[in-house]
C-alpha positions as CSV (number, residue, x, y, z in Angstrom):
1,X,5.7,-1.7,-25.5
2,X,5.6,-4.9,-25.6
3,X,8.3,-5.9,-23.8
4,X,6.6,-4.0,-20.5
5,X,3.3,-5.0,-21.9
6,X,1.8,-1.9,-21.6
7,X,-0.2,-0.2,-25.1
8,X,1.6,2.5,-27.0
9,X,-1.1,5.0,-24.9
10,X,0.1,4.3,-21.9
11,X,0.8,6.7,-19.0
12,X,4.4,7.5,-17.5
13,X,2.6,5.9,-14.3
14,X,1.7,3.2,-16.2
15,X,5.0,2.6,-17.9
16,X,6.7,2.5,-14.4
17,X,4.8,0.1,-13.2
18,X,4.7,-2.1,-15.6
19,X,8.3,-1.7,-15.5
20,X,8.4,-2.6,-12.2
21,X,6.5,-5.8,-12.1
22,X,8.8,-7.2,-14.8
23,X,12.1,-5.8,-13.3
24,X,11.3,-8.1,-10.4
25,X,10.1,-11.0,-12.7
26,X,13.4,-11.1,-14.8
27,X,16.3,-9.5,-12.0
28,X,19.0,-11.9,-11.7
29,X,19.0,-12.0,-8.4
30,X,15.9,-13.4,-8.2
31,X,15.1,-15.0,-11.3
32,X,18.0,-17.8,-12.1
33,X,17.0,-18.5,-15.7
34,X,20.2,-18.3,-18.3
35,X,18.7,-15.4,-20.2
36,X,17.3,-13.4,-17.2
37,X,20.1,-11.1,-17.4
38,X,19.7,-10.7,-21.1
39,X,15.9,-10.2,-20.8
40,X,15.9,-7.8,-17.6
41,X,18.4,-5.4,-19.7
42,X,16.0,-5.2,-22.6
43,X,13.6,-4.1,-19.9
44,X,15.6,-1.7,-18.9
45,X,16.0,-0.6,-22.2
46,X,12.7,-0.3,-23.2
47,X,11.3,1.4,-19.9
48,X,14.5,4.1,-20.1
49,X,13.3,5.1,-24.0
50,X,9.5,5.2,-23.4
51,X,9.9,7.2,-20.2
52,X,11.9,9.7,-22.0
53,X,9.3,11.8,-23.8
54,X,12.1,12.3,-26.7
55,X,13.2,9.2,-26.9
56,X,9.6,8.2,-26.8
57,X,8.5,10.2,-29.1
58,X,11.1,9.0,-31.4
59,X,10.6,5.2,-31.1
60,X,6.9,5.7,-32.1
């Protein structure tokens, strides 16, 4: 949740977008920082299990 900084109540819609503002933030295309690569996959990560309502359901 934090990573996407969105609360553990948070919407599907919500969750996207948030995933969305920070995909763009950290993408290594755009951003050119050592770890941005490292940090957009946890992103990733974290938006693929709290979209998931199982995998969601399990992390909480």
């Amino acid at each position: 949740y934090n990573l996407l900084g969105v609360s553990p109540k948070a919407t599907t819609k919500e969750i996207k977008s948030a995933y969305r503002r920070r995909a763009l933030e950290l993408h290594p295309d755009v951003n050119k920082a050592p770890d941005a690569s490292a940090r957009f996959n946890e992103v990733k990560e974290a938006y693929n299990v709290l979209v998931d309502p199982a995998r969601r359901e399990a992390y909480d």
